[in-house]
C-alpha positions as CSV (number, residue, x, y, z in Angstrom):
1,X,-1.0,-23.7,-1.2
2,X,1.4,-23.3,1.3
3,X,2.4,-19.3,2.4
4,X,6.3,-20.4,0.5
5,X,4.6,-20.8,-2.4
6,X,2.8,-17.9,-2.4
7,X,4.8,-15.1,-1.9
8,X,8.4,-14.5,-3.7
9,X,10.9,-11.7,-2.3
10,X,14.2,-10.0,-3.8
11,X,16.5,-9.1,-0.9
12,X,17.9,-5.8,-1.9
13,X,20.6,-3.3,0.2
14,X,20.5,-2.0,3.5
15,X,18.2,-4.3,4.7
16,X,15.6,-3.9,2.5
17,X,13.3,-6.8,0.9
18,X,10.8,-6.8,-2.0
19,X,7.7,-9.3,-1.4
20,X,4.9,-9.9,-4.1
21,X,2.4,-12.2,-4.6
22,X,3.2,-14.6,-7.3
23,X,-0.2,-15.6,-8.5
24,X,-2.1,-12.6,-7.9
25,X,-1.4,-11.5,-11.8
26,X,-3.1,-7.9,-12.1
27,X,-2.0,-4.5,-12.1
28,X,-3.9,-4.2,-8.5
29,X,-0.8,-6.5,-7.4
30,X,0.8,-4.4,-4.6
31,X,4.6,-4.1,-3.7
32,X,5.3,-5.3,-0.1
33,X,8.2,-3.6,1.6
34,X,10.0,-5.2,4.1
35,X,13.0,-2.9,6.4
36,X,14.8,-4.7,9.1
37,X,16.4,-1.8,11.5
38,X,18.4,-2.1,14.3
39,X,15.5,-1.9,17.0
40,X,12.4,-2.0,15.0
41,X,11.4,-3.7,11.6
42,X,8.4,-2.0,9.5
43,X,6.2,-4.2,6.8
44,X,4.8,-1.5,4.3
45,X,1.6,-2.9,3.2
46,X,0.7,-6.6,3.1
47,X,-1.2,-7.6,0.1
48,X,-4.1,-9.3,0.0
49,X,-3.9,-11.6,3.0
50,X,-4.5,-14.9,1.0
51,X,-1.9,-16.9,2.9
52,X,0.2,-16.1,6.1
53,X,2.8,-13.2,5.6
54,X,4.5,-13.2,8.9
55,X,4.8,-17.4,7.9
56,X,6.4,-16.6,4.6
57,X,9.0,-14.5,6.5
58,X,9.5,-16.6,9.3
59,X,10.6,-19.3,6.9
60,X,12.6,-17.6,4.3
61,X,14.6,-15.6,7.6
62,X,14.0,-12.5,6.1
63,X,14.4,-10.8,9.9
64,X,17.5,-13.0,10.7
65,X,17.5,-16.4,11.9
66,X,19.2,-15.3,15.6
67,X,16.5,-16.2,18.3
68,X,17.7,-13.5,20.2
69,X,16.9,-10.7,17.4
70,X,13.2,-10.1,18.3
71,X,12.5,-6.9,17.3
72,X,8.9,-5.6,17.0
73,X,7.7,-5.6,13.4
74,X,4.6,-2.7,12.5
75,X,2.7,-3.9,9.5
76,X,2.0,-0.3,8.2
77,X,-0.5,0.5,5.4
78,X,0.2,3.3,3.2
79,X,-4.0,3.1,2.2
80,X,-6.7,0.8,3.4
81,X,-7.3,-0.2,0.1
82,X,-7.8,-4.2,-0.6
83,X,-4.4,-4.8,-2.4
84,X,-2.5,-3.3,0.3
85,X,-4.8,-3.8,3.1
86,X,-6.2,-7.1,2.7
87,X,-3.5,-8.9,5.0
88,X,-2.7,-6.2,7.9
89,X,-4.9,-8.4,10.0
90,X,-2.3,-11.1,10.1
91,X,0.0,-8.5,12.5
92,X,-0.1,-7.6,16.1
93,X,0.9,-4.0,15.3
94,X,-0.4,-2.4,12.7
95,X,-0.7,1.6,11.5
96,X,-2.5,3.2,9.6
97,X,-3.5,7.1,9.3
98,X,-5.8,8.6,11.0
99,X,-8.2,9.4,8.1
100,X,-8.8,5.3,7.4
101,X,-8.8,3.9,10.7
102,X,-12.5,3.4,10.8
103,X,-12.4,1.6,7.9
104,X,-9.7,-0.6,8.7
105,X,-11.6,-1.6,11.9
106,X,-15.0,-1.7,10.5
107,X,-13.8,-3.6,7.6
108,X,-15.9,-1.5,5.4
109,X,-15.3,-3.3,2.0
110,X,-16.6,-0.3,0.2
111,X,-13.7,2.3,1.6
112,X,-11.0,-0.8,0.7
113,X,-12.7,-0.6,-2.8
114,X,-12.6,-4.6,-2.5
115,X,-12.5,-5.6,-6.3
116,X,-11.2,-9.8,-6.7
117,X,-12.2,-11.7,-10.1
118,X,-11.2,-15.2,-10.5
119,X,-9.4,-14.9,-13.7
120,X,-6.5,-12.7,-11.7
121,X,-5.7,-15.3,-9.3
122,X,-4.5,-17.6,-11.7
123,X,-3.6,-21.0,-8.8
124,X,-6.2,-20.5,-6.0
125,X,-4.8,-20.2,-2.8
126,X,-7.1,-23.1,-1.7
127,X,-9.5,-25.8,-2.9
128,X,-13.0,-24.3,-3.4
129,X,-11.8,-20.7,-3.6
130,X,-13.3,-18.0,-5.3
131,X,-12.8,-14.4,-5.8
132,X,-16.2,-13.2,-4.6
133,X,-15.5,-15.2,-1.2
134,X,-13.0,-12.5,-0.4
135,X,-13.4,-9.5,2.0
136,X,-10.6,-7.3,3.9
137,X,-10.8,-8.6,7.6
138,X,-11.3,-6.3,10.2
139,X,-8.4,-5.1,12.3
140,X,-7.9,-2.4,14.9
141,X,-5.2,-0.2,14.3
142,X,-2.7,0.0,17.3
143,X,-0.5,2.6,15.6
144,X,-2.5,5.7,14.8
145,X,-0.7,7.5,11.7
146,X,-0.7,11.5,11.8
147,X,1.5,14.0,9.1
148,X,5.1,14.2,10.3
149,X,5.1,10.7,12.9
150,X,8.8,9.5,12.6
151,X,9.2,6.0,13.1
152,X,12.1,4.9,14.6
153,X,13.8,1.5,13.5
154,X,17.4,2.5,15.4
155,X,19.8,3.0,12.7
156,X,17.6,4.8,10.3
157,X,14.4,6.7,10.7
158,X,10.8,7.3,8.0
159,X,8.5,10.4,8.6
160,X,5.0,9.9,7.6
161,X,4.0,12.0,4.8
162,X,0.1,12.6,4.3
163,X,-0.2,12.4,0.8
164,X,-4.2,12.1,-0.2
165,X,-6.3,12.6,-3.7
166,X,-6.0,8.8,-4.1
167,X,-7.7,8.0,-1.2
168,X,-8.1,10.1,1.8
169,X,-5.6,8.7,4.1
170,X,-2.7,7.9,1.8
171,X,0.8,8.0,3.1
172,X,4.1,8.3,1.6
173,X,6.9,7.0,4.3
174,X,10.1,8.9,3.3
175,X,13.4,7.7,4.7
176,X,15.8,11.1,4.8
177,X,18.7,9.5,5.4
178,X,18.9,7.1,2.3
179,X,16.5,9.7,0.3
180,X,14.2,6.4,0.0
181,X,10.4,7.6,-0.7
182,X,8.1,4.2,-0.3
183,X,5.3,5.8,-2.0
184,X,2.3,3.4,-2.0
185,X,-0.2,4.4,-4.7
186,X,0.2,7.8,-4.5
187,X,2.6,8.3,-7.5
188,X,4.2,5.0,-9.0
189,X,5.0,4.7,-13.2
190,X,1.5,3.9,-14.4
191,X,-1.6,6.4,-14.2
192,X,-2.7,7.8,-11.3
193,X,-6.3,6.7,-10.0
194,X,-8.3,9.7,-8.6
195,X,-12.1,8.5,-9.5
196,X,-12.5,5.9,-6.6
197,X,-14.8,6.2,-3.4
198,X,-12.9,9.2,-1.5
199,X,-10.5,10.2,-4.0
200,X,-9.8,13.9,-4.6
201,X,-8.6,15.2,-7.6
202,X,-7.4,18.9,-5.7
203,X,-6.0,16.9,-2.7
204,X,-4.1,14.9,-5.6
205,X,-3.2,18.0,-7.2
206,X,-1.4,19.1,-3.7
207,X,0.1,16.0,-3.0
208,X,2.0,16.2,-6.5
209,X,2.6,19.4,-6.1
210,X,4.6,18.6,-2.8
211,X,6.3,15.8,-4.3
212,X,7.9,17.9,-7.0
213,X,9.1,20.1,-4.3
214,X,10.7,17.5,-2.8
215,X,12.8,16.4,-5.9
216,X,13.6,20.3,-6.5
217,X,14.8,19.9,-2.9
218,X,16.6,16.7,-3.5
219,X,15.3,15.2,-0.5
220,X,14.4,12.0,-3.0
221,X,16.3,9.8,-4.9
222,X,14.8,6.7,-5.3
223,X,10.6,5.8,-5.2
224,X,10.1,2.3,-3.8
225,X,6.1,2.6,-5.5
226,X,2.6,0.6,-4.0
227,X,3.2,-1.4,-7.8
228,X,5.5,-1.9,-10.1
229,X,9.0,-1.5,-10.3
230,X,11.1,1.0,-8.5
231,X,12.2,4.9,-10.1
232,X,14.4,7.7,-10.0
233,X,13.6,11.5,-8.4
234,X,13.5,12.5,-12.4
235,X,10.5,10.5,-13.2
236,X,8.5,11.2,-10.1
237,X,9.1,14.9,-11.2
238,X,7.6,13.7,-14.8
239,X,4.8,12.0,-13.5
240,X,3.6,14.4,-10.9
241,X,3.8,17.2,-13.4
242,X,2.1,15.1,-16.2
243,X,-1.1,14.4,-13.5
244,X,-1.3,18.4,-12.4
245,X,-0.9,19.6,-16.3
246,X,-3.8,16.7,-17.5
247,X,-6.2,18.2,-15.0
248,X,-8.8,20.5,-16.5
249,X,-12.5,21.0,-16.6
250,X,-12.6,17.9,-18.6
251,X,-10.9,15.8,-16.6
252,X,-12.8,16.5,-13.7
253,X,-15.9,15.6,-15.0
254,X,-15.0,12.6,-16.7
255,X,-13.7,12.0,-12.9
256,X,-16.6,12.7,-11.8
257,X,-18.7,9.6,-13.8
258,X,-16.2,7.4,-13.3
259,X,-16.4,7.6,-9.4
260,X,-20.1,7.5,-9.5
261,X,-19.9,4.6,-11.7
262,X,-17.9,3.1,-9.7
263,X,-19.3,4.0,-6.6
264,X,-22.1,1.8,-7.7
265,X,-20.2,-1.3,-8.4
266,X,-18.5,-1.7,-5.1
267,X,-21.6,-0.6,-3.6
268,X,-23.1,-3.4,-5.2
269,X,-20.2,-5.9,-5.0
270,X,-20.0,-5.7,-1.4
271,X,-23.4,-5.3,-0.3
272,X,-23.3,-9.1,0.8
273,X,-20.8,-10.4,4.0
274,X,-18.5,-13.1,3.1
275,X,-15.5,-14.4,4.2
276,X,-12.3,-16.1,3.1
C-alpha cells in the first residue's frame, strides 16, 4: 500500500492541515497536525510510521508545490507514546521534551506503551504484516523540548507547554496568537488515561488545573486534541474539571491496579525485538 493510500488530510484555515491514518481504525488513532509558517513548518506527532509521512505530503503539496519554498519542517511529538511516536523516525528534525528523550532514542517499547492487534488495522500496510511485527524505531531527538521553548514558524509563533499526568513528558503547543491549543493526549473529548507506565494522577490533576486557568484567562479558544475531533475553550473547562472532581481515594487505587496490570502486559508484549 502505497503512503497516498494510507494517509487522508482536511486542509483547514491559516495553513493548517488534519492528517489521519485511514486504516488504523481504533480509538489509539492519533490526530497529525500539519502548520506551514512563513519560515518554518512544524508536524505535530506522526502516527504510527506504517508508511512514509514526509511521502504522503510531498505528493498531496501540502507545503506548496514552489521548489523554492524549502522551509525546514520539525516533526514534534507532544508524547513518545506509539500512536504518536511511532513515525518521528521518518524526519530529520524531530523534538521532543526533555523528560522522553531517552526513550525516543532508546526505542524503549515499554515507555511508548507499544500496544498493535491485528483486528485494528483493518488493510495491512504490506503483504505478510502483522501487528506484533511492530516496534517504535529508534530516533535521536535533535530538538530538545523544555517548558516555555517558542518555536518560531515566521508569521506566527507556539510556546511549549509541559503538561504531564499522562505521561511524563507530555506537551501541549499553544499558538497565542490564534488562541490554538494542539493538545496531544493530555485533554481531548474522551476520558483521560492516567494508569499507564509513567502516568501521574497529581501531575494530571496540575495540568488540568492550568488548563482551566487558561480558558478563565481566555488565552484558548479552540483545542486541536492528540484524537478525535477538534473543541471549544468551554468543554476543555468541562473536561478538565470533570477529571480533578472524579479523583478521590477510589480512583487512585483503582489507578493504581490498572497501571500495574498493565505494567505487566507491555512488559510482556515487548519483551521480544522485532521490527516492521
Amino acid at each position: 500500500m502505497s503512503a497516498t493510500d494510507w494517509y487522508a488530510h482536511k486542509s483547514l484555515e491559516n495553513g493548517l492541515f488534519w492528517i489521519q491514518e485511514r486504516f488504523y481504525e481504533s480509538g489509539n488513532r492519533a490526530n497529525i497536525w500539519l502548520i506551514r509558517g512563513s519560515h518554518q513548518d512544524v508536524l505535530i506527532d506522526a502516527g504510527l510510521g506504517l508508511r512514509s509521512l514526509p511521502d504522503y505530503i510531498n505528493a498531496k503539496g501540502l507545503l506548496g508545490d514552489d521548489a523554492k519554498r524549502k522551509n525546514p519542517l520539525l516533526a514534534i511529538g507532544t508524547h513518545v507514546h506509539f500512536d504518536h511516536a511511532g513515525g518521528l523516525h521518518q524526519f530529520q528534525q524531530v523534538g521532543v521534551h526533555e523528560a522522553e528523550v531517552d526513550a525516543l532514542a532508546n526505542g524503549d517499547n515499554f515507555e511508548t506503551v507499544t500496544w498493535l492487534s491485528d483486528r485494528e488495522i483493518v488493510e495491512t500496510p504490506s503483504p505478510g504484516w502483522t501487528a506484533r511485527q511492530y516496534r517504535v524505531k529508534a530516533v535521536q531527538p535533535t530538538h530538545i523540548l523544555q517548558e516555555g521553548d517558542v518555536i518560531n514558524l515566521g508569521d506566527r509563533q507556539l510556546t511549549v507547554l509541559h503538561m504531564p499526568g499522562h505521561s511524563r513528558g507530555s506537551i501541549c503547543l499553544h499558538d497565542k496568537d490564534n488562541k490554538l491549543l494542539f493538545s496531544g493526549d493530555v485533554v481531548y473529548d474522551g476520558s483521560m488515561i492516567d494508569w499507564l507506565p509513567y502516568s501521574a494522577v497529581g501531575d494530571y490533576v496540575r495540568s488540568c488545573q492550568r488548563l482551566m486557568e487558561m480558558v478563565d484567562k481566555e488565552e484558548v479558544e479552540q483545542i486541536m486534541p492528540g484524537h478525535y475531533n477538534a473543541f471549544g475553550a468551554k468543554r476543555l473547562h468541562r473536561l478538565a474539571s470533570t477529571y480533578i472532581s472524579s479523583v478521590g481515594t477510589c480512583h487512585k487505587l483503582t489507578t493504581c491496579a490498572v497501571k500495574s496490570v498493565a505494567s505487566l502486559a507491555l512488559r510482556a508484549s515487548n519483551s521480544c525485538c522485532a521490527c516492521f
